[in-house]
C-alpha positions as CSV (number, residue, x, y, z in Angstrom):
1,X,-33.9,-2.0,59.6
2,X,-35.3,-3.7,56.5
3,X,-37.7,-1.7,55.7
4,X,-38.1,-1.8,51.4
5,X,-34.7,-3.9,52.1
6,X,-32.9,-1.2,52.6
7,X,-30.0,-2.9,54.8
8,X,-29.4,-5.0,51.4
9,X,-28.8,-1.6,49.8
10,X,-26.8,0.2,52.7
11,X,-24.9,-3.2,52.3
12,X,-23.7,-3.0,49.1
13,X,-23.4,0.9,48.2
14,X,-21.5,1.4,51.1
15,X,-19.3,-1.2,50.9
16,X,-16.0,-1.0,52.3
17,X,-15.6,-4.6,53.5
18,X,-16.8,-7.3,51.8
19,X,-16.6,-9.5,54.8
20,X,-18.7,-7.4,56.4
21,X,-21.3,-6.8,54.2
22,X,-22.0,-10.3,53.1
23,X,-22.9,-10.6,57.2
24,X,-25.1,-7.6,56.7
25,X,-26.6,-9.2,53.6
26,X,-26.6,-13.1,56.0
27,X,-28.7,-11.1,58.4
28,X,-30.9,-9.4,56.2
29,X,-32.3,-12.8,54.7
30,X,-33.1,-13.6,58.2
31,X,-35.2,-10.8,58.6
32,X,-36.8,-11.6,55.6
33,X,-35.3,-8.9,53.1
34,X,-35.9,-9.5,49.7
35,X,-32.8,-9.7,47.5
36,X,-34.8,-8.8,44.6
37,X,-35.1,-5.0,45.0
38,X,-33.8,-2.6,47.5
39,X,-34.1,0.7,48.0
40,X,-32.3,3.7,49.8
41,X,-34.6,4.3,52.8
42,X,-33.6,8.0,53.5
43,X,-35.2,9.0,50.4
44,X,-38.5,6.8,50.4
45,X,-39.3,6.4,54.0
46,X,-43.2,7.3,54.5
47,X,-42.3,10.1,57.2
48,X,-40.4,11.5,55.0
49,X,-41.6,14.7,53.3
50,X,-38.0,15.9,51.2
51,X,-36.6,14.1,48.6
52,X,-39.1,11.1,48.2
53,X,-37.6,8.8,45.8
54,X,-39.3,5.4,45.8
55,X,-36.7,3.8,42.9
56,X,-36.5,0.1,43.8
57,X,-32.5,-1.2,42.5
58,X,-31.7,-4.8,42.0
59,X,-29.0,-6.0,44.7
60,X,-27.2,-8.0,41.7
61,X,-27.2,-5.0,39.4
62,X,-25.4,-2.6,42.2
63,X,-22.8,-5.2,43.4
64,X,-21.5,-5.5,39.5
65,X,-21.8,-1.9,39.2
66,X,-19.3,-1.7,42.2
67,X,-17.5,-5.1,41.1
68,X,-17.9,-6.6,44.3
69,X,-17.4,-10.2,43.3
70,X,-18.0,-12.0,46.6
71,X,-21.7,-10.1,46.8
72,X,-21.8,-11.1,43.5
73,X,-21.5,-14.8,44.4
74,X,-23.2,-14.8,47.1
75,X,-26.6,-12.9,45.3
76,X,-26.3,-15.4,42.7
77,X,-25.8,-18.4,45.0
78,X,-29.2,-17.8,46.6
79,X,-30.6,-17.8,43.2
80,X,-31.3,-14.6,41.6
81,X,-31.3,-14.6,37.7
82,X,-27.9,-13.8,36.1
83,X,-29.1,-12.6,33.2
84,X,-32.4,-10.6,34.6
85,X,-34.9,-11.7,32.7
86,X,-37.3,-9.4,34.2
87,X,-34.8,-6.6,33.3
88,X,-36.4,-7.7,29.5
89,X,-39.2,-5.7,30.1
90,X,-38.0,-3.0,32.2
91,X,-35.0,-2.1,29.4
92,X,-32.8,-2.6,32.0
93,X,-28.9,-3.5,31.9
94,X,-28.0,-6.9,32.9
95,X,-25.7,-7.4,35.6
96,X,-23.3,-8.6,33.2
97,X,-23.4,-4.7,31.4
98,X,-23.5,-3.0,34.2
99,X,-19.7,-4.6,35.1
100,X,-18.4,-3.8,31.4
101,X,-19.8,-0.6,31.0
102,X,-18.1,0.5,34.7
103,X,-15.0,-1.4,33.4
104,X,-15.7,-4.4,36.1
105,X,-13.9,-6.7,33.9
106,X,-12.9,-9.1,37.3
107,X,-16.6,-9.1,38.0
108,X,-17.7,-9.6,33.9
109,X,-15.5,-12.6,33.8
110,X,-17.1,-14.3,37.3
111,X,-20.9,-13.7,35.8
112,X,-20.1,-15.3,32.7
113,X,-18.4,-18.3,34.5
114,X,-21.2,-18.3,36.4
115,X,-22.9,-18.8,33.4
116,X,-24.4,-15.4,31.7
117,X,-25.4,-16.1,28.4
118,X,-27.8,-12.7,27.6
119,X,-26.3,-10.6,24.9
120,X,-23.1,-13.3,24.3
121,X,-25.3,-15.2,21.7
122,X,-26.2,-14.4,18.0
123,X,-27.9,-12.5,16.9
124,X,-27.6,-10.4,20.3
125,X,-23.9,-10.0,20.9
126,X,-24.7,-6.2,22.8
127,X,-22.3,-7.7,25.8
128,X,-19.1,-8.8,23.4
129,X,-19.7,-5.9,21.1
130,X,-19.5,-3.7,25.0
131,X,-16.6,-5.9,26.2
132,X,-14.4,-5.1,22.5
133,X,-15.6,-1.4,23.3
134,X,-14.3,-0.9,27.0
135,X,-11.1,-2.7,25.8
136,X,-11.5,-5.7,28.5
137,X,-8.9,-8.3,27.0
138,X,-9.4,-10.9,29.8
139,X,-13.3,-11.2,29.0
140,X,-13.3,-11.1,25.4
141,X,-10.7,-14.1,25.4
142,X,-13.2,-15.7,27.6
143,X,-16.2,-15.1,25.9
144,X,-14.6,-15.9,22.6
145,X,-13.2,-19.4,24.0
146,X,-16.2,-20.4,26.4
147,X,-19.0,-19.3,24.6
148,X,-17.5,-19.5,21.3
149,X,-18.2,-16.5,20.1
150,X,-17.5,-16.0,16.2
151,X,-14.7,-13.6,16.3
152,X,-15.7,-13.0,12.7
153,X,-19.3,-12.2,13.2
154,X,-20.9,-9.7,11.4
155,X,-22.2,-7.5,14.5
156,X,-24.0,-5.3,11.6
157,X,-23.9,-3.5,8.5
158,X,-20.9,-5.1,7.9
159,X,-18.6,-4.3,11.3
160,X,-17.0,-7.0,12.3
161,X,-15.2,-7.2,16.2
162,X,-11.8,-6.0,14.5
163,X,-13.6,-3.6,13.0
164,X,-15.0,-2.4,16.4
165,X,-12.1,-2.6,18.2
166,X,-9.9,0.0,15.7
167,X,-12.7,2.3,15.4
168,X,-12.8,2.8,19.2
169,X,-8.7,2.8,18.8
170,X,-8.6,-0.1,21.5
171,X,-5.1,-0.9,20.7
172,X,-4.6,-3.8,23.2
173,X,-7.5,-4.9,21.9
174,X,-6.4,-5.7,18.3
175,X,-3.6,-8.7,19.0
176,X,-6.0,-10.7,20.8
177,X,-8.5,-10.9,18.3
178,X,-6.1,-11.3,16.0
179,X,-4.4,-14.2,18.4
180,X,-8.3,-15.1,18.5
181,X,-8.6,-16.0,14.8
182,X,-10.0,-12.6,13.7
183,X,-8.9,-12.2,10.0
184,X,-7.3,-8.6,9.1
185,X,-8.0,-8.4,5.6
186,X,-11.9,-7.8,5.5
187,X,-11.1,-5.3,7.9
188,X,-8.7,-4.1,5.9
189,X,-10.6,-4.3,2.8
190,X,-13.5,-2.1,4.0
191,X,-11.1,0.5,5.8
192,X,-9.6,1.1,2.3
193,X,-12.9,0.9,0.6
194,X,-14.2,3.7,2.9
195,X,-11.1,5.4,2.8
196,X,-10.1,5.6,6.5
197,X,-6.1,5.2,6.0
198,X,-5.5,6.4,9.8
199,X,-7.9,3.4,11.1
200,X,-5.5,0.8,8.3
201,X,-2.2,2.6,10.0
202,X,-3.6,2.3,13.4
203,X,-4.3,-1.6,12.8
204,X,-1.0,-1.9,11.1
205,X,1.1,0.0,14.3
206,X,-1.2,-2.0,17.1
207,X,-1.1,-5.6,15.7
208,X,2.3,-5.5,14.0
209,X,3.7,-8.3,15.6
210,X,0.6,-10.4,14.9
211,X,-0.2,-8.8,11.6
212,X,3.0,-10.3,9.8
213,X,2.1,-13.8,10.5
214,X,-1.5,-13.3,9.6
215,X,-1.4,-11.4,6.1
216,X,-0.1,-13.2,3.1
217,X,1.8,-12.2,0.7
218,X,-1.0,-12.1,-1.6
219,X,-3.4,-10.3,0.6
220,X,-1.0,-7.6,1.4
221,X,-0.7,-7.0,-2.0
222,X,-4.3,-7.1,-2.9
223,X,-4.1,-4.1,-0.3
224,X,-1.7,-2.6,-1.8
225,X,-3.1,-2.4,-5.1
226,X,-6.5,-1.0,-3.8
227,X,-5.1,1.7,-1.6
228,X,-3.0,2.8,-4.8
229,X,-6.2,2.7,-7.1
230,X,-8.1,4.9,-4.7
231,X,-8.6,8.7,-6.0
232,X,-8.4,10.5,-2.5
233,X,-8.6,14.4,-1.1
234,X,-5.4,16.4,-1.0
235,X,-6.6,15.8,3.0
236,X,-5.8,12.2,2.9
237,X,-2.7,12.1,0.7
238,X,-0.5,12.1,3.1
239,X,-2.4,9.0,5.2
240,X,-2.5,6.7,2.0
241,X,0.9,7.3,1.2
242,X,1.8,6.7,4.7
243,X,-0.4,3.3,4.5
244,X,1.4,1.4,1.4
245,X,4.7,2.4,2.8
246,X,3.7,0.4,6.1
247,X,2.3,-2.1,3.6
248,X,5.1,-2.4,1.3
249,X,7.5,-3.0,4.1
250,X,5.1,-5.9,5.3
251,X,5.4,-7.2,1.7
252,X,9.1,-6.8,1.9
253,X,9.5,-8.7,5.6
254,X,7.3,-11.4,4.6
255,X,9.5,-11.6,1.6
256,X,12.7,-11.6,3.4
257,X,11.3,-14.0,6.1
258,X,10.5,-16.8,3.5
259,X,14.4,-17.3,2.5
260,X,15.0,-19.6,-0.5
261,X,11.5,-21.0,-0.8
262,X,9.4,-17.3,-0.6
263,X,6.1,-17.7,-3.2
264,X,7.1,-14.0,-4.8
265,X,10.6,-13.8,-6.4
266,X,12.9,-10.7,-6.5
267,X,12.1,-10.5,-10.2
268,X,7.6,-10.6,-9.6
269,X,8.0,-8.2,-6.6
270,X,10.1,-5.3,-9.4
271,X,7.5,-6.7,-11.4
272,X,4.5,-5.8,-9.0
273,X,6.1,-1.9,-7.9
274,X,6.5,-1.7,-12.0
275,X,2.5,-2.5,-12.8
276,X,1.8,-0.5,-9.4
277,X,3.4,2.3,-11.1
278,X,2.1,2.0,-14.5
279,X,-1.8,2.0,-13.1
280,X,-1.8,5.4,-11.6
281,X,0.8,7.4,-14.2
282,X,-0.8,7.3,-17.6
283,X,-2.4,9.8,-19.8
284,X,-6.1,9.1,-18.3
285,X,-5.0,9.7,-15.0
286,X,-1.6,10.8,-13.1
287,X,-0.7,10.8,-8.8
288,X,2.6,12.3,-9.1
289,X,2.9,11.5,-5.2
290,X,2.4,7.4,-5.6
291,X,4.3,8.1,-8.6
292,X,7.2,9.0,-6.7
293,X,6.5,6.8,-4.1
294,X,6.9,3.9,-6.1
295,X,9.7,5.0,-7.9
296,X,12.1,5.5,-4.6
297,X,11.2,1.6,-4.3
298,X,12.7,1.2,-7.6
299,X,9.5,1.1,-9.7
300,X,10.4,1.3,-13.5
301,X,8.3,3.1,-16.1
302,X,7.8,1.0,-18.7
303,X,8.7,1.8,-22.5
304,X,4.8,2.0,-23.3
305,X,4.8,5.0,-21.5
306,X,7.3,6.8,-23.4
307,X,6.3,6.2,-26.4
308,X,2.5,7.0,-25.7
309,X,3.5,10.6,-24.6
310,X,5.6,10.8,-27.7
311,X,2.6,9.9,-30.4
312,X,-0.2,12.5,-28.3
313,X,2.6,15.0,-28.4
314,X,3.6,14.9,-31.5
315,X,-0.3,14.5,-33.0
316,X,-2.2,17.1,-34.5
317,X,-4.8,17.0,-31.9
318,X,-2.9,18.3,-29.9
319,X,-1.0,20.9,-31.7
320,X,-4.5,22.4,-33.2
321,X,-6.9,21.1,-30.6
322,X,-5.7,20.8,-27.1
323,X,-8.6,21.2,-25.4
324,X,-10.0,18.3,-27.2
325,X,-6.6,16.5,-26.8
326,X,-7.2,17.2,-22.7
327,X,-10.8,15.8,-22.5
328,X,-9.7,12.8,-23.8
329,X,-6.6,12.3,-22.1
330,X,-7.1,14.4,-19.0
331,X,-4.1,12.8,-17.2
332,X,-1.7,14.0,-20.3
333,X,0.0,16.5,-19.0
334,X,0.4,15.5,-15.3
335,X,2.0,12.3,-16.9
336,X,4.0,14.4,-19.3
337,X,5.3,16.6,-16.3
338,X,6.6,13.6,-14.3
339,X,7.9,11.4,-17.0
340,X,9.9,14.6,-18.6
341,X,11.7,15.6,-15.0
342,X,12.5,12.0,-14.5
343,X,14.3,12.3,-17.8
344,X,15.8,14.9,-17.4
345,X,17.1,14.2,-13.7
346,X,18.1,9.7,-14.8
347,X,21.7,9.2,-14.6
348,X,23.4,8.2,-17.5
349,X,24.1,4.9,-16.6
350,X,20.4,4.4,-16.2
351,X,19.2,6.0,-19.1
352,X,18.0,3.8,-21.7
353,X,17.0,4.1,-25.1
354,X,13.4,4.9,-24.6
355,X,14.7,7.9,-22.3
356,X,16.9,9.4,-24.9
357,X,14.5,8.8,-27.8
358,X,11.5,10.4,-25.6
359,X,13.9,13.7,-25.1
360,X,14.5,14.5,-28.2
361,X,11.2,14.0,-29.7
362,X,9.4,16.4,-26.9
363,X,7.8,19.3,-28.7
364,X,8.7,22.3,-27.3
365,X,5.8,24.1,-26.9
366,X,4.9,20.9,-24.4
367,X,7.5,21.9,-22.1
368,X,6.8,25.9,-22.7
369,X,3.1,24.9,-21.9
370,X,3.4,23.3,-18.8
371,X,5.9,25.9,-17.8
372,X,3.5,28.5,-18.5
373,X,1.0,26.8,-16.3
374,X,3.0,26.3,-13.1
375,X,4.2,29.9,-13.6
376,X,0.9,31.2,-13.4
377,X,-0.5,28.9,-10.3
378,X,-2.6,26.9,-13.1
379,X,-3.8,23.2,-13.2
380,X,-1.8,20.9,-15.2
381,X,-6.0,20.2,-17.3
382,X,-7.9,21.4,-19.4
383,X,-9.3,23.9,-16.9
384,X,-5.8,25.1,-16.2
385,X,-5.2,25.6,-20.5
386,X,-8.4,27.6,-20.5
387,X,-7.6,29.8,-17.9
388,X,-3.9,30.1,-19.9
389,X,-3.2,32.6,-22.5
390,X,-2.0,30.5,-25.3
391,X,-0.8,33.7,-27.1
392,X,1.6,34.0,-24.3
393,X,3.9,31.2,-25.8
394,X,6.6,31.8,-28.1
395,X,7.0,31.1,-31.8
396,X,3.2,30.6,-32.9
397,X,3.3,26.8,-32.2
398,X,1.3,27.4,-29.3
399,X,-1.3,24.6,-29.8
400,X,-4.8,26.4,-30.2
């Protein structure tokens, strides 16, 4: 019957009962089994001539596999090696990975309350980095708090467990570690600096509730400012505009939330949209889409701006040299476009003197340029103008 200790294995792969097997298993030790290895019999008896498979399985190993948590007990009560040393050399799993990895999270949190410490201690955190993987709540809190686990620890080239846990889109995941201590804005931070907006939305939508209590005001507007200044694909416009609206309504909550004492005024928060603004609409660069973003927020554009398009208009660069005028001012006529259909489109009431003086010192042939180049499918750059026939536009002012 125990022949390679193959009731131990019978035991615990065919487990149906518990109860039952851990007899089996009482019964085996009497007859001298060894609960070190087993093997399946059928397939490694000597008589037998098909199928000869002499693979020896650790009794621990299969009874976490299977998250049987009274074998489990038992197999460690008669002193087997929780974290299978042996295993070292072998490049085996440890019991303790064999229960994450088949999602045993009842039997993951009994081996490391049993006392499993291989791969929950720096450097080697291949069990937490597994547990934050599979999404097993219950034993990361439990690692974290009994093995104090850095929730902040670098687990390699700068992924931290939040990190982890949003690239593998473990959304239950995200308010415990944040509930755990783990910080969102280096997270955050290296999301934006790699450009991954869906992984910043997905944080954002998963830890919401924890997320508003754990960003400042000034972090979320760090964030804000470094998605803005980030020059993305037409592919990801949609995701970073989608981002610093879930930011800027953070911002505005945390705002609202403080009352009467809040850090950031009305007046520094028109202040911030207005600089936010003014950093991607000049005439070195122009995102008409944050642009108008910011404005339906109630961004301003600031006088400066106005009266910068006004003196590169009106120069003779650019009425005899535009090409020259674009290469060094290659957001120009991007900016031009948007500030001069804002104009244009301002209410009365809100048009101010630096509106009505910038309409009527607009050259002409500006607004028959840029005309010409949307006409004609054409870039609002110097590429675009070259591709233009300037002879096209009216009256000879074309600028050459």
């Amino acid at each position: 019957m125990n022949h390679g200790s193959s009731s131990v294995f019978y035991a615990i792969v065919h487990c149906r009962d518990q109860h039952d097997a851990l007899r089996i298993l009482a019964a085996a030790k009497e007859g001298g089994a060894d609960f070190t290895k087993c093997q399946d019999a059928r397939k490694s008896h000597p008589l037998s001539f098909h199928r000869v498979d002499a693979t020896l399985f650790s009794p621990l190993h299969l009874a976490a596999r299977r998250g049987l948590d009274d074998i489990v007990s038992y197999l460690i009560d008669q002193g087997l090696d929780i974290d299978d040393k042996e295993g070292l050399h072998l490049t085996r799993k440890t019991p303790l990975m064999e229960a994450i990895l088949n999602h045993q999270e009842t039997t993951a949190v009994l081996i490391v309350r049993r006392g499993a410490s291989r791969g929950l201690c720096p450097p080697n955190l291949e069990a937490f980095q597994a547990s934050i993987r599979e999404g097993l709540r219950c034993l990361v809190r439990i690692i974290v708090e009994r093995n104090r686990v850095d929730v902040n620890a670098d687990l390699g080239y700068g992924c931290t467990p939040l990190v982890l846990a949003v690239c593998h889109r473990k959304g239950p995941m995200i308010p415990t570690l944040l509930e755990l201590g783990a910080r969102a804005l280096p997270a955050m931070r290296r999301f934006c600096s790699d450009n991954a907006f869906l992984s910043i939305l997905w944080l954002l939508g998963s830890g919401s509730s924890v997320l508003q209590g754990s960003l400042k005001i000034d972090e979320t507007s760090e964030l804000i400012f470094s998605i803005a200044t980030e020059r993305v694909s037409s592919s990801q416009k949609n995701q970073q505009i989608l981002s610093l609206e879930r930011l800027l309504k953070f911002l505005c909550h945390d705002r609202q939330s403080l009352g009467n004492v809040m850090v950031s005024s009305a007046s520094d928060f028109e202040d911030f949209l207005d600089a936010l603004l003014q950093t991607i609409l000049s005439v070195d660069h122009t995102d008409t889409h944050l642009a108008s973003l910011f404005q339906s927020w109630g961004a301003r554009i600031h006088t400066g701006v106005f009266l910068q398009l006004c003196r590169i208009l009106g120069s003779s660069l650019f009425t005899e040299d535009i090409r020259r005028c674009l290469r060094q001012n290659p957001g120009l006529l991007h900016c031009f476009d948007f500030v001069h259909h804002y104009s244009l489109h301002c209410s009365s009431p809100a048009r101010g003197w630096a509106v009505s003086y910038f309409l009527s010192r607009v050259p002409s042939y500006a607004i028959r340029l840029v005309q010409e180049l949307k006409q004609h499918g054409l870039p609002l750059t110097r590429r675009g103008v070259e591709m233009l026939d300037l002879s096209s536009l009216e009256n000879g002012n074309a600028p050459g």
